[in-house]
Wavefront OBJ file of the C-alpha trace (Angstrom):
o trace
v 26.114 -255.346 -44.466
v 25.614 -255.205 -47.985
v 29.315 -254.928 -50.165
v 30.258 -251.798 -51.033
v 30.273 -251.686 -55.021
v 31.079 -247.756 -56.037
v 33.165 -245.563 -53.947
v 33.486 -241.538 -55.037
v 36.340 -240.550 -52.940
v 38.461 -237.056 -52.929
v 41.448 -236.632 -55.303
v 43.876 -236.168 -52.423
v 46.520 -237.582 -50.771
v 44.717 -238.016 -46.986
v 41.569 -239.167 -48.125
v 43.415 -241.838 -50.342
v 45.507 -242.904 -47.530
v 41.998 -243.328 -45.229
v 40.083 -245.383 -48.095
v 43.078 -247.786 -48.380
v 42.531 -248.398 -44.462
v 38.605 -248.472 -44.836
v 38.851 -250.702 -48.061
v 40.265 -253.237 -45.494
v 37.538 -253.853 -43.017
v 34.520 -252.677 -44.767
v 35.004 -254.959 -47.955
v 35.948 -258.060 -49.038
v 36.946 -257.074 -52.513
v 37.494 -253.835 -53.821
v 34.802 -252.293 -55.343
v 35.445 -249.521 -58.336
v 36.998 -246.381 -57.255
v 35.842 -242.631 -59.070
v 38.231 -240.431 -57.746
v 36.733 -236.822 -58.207
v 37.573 -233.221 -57.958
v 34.643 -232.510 -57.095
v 34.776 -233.907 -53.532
v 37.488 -232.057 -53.258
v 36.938 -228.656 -53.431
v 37.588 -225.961 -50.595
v 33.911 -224.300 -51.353
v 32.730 -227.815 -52.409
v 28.403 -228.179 -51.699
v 26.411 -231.256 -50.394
v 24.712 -230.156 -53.567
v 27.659 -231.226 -55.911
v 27.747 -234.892 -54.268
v 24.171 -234.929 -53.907
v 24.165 -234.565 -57.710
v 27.147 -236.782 -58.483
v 25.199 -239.455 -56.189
v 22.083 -238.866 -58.210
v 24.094 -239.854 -61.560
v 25.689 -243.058 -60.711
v 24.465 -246.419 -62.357
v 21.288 -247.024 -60.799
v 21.976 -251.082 -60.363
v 24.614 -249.760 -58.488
v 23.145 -250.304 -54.609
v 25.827 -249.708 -52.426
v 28.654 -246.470 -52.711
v 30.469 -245.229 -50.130
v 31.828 -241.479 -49.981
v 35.332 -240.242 -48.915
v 35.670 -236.898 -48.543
v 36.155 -233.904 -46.511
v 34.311 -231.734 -43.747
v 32.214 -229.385 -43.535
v 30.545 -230.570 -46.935
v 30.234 -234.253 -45.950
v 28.085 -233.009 -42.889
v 26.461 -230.795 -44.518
v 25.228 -233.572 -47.235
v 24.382 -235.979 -44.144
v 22.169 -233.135 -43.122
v 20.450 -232.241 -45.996
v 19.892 -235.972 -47.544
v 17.270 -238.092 -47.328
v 18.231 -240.704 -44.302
v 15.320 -243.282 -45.174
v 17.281 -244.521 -48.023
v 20.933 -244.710 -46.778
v 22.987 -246.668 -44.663
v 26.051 -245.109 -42.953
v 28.651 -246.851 -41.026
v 28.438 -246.130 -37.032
v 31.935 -245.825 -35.045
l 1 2 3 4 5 6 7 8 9 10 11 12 13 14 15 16 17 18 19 20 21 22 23 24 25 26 27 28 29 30 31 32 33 34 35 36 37 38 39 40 41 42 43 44 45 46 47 48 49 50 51 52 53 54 55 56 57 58 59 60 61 62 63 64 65 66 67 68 69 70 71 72 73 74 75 76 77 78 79 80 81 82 83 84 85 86 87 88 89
């Protein structure tokens, strides 16, 4: 598994707590962290990620996402799969 080098991740205090615990198994240094609003919101759309995705550095290969449900789904859904990786339980 390539080494996570971005991660967008949701202003509060839960999904903090869970990237602190990911950060420890799924990379062996820490990569930059955006924390953003965006991710956030209630009424939030896979759009808004999809979008905040398609704006990141493109020699940037690897970002994870922490967020929330139902718009993390929802993006999963809607993205193209070909290109992404996602971590399996």
């Amino acid at each position: 598994m390539r080494e996570i080098e971005l991660v967008y991740c949701s202003g509060s205090n839960r999904t903090k707590q869970t990237l602190d615990c990911l950060l420890e198994f799924i990379s062996p240094s820490i990569p930059e962290i955006v924390y953003d609003d965006i991710i956030y919101e209630k009424n939030g759309d896979w759009i808004d990620i999809s979008t905040l995705i398609s704006r990141t550095d493109p020699l940037v290969k690897t970002i994870a996402i922490v967020g929330h449900n139902p718009t993390l789904s929802s993006l999963y859904q809607n993205i193209d799969t070909q290109n992404f990786v996602f971590l399996e339980r």
